[in-house]
N, C-alpha and C positions, 0 to 999 in steps of 0.2 A: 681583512675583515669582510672584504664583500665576497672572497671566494668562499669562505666559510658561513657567509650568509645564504648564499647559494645550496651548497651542500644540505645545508640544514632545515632548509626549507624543504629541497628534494626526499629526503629523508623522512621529513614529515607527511610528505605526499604519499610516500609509500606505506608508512605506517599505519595512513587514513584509509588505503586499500585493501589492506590486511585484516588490519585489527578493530574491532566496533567500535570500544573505548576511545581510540583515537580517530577514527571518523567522527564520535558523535562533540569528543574537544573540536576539534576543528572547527565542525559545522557550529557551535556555540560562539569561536571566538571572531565567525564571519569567513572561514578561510575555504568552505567548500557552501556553496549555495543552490548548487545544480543537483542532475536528478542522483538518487543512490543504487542506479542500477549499475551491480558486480561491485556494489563498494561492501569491503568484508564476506567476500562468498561463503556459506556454508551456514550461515548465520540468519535466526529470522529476523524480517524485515514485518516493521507493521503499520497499518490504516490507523488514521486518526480521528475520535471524536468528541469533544465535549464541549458538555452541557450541561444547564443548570438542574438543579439538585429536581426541580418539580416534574424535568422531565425522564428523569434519568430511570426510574423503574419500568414507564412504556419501552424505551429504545432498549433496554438489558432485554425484555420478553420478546423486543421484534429481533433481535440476533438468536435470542433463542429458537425463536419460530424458522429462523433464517440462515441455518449453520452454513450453508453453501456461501452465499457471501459474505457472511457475516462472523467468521469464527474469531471468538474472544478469546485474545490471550490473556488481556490483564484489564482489570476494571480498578480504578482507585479508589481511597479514604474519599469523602466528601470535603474538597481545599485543599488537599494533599496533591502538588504537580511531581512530588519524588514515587518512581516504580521499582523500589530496590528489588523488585522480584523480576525483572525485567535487565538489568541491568547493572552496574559501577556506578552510582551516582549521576543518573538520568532524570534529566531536570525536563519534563516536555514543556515549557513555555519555554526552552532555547533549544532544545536537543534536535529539532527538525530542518532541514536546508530552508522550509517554506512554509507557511501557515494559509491556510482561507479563513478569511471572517465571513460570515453570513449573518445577518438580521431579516427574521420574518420572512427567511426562504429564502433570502436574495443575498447575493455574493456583492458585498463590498469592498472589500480591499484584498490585498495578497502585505503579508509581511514576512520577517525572516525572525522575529523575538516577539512573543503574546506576554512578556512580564507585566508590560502596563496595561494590559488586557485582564489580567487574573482577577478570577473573583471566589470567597469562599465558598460560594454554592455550588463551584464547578467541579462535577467529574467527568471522567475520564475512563474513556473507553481505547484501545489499541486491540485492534482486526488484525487477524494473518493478512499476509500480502505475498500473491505468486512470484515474487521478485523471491520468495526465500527456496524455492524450490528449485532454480534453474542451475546449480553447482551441481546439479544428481544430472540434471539433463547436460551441461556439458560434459560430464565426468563419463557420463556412456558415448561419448564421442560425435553427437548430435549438435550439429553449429546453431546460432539465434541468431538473426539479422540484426536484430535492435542493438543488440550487445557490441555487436563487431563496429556499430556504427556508434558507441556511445551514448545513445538514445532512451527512451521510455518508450514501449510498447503501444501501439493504440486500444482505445478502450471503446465500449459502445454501449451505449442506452438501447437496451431488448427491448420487446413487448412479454417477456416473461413475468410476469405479476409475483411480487411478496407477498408474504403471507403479514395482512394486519397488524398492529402491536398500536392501541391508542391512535394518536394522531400519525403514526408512522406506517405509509405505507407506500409504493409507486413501486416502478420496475426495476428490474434487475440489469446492473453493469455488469459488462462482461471484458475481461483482454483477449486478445489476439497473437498468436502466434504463429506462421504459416509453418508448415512442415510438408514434407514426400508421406504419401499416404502409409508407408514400411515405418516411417518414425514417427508417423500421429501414432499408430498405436502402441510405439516401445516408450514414448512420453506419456501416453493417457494409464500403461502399464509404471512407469514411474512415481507421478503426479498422485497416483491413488495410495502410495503410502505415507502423504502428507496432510492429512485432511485438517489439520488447524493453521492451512496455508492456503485451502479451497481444496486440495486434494483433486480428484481426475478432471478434466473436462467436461461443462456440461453440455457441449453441443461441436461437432464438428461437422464442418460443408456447409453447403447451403446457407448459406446466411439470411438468404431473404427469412427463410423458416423461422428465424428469431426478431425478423424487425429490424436488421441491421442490411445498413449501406455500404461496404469494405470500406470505399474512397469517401465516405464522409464520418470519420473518427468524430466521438465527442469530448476526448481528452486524451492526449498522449501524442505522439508521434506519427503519421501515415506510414503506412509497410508493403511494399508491394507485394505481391504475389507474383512467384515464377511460374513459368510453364512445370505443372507437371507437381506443383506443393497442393497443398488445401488448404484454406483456413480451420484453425484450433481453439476453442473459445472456454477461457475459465472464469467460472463467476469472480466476481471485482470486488474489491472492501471500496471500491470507491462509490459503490450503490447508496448508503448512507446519502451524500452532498444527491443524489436524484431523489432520496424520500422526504428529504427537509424541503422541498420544495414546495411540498404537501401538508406537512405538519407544521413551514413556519414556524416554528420557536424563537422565542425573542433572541437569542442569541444560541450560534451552533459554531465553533473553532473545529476546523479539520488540516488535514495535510492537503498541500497541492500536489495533485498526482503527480507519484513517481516519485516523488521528495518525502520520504519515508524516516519513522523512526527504526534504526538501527541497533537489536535489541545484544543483548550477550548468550541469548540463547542459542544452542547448534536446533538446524532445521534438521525436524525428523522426529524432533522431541514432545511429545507428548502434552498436553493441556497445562500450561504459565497459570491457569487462574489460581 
């Protein structure tokens, strides 16, 4: 009984690597909690936000204003946590490793289930996330640190300004990827044919140029840089959790970065709304 508890477990482990559907069981019944990078490759991965119904038509026009960081894949019914268009029976008050709560800007807690959190005036917004793009980038034979190491990428608060929408407005996140200057540009030539994942890069080298410090990440992982890479910078869905800092809404539920919802769509695919 225990060798076959074993097996079965292993098996399950693999299947949550593989397949979305069974990543995103897992992740509901508690058995994966950590981040979703390389979990189901090929498949898009998405940012999380929601919020109450009064605010939800400013934050739709700031993604619109804002497709770089901000591309929508699925926006929901007002109450409605099911995104059959997204998914098998994808429940986002469990379907994520991690949750953020925020009240009035400020981050309260981290949880792993928002069930007893739900309320009917919440919707639901779900952003590309560059985690959906990186199977094209290993697939051309280009290694990723982060990945090798089991990791989340680091992320950074720019001084690149959004464009407005209501109370929503502050800087743009970005990730980080280093690269050899020959495969920044066979990535930045990949990456731009994924634009509801953020698509090319918006800035590579120089970091100061965007307000960023390499060795002082604001979410994700630190990544060194080798002799002889560059830093690679694509706009972030995790920009959101830096504009609510601004807009304060009484209540804003997102994903902790990296801990992503794991959609049934293949990346590459064309606009979910």
């Amino acid at each position: 009984m225990i060798a076959d508890s074993k097996t079965s477990i292993s098996m399950r482990q693999q299947a949550m690597l593989n397949s979305p559907y069974d990543g995103r069981i897992a992740v509901r019944r508690g058995e994966w909690t950590g981040v979703t990078t390389n979990m189901a490759p090929g498949y898009v991965q998405g940012n999380l936000a929601i919020l109450p119904r009064e605010y939800a038509y400013d934050f739709l026009l700031f993604c619109y204003r804002n497709p770089k960081p901000c591309p929508l894949i699925a926006v929901s019914d007002v109450g409605n946590p099911k995104l059959e268009n997204l998914g098998k029976d994808i429940d986002i008050r469990t379907d994520l490793p991690c949750y953020r709560v925020y009240r009035d800007g400020v981050l309260e807690e981290e949880v792993t289930d928002i069930t007893h959190l739900w309320r009917d005036d919440f919707v639901t917004f779900v952003i590309g996330c560059s985690l959906s793009f990186e199977k094209a980038i290993l697939d051309s034979g280009i290694r990723m640190r982060h990945i090798e190491r089991g990791t989340d990428c680091p992320m950074y608060v720019t001084n690149l300004s959004t464009n407005p929408a209501g109370p929503f407005r502050g800087e743009m996140v970005v990730s980080m990827r280093p690269f050899s200057p020959q495969d920044a540009v066979r990535v930045t030539q990949i990456t731009s044919r994924f634009p509801t994942v953020h698509g090319a890069p918006v800035h590579i080298g120089y970091p100061e140029m965007i307000g960023v410090r390499i060795e002082e990440q604001d979410f994700g992982v630190a990544a060194d840089i080798q002799q002889g890479e560059v830093p690679v910078f694509w706009a972030c869905g995790v920009t959101p959790q830096n504009v609510i800092r601004y807009a304060k809404p009484s209540i804003c539920i997102t994903h902790k970065p990296g801990h992503m919802l794991v959609t049934d769509q293949l990346s590459g695919s064309q606009s979910m709304l």
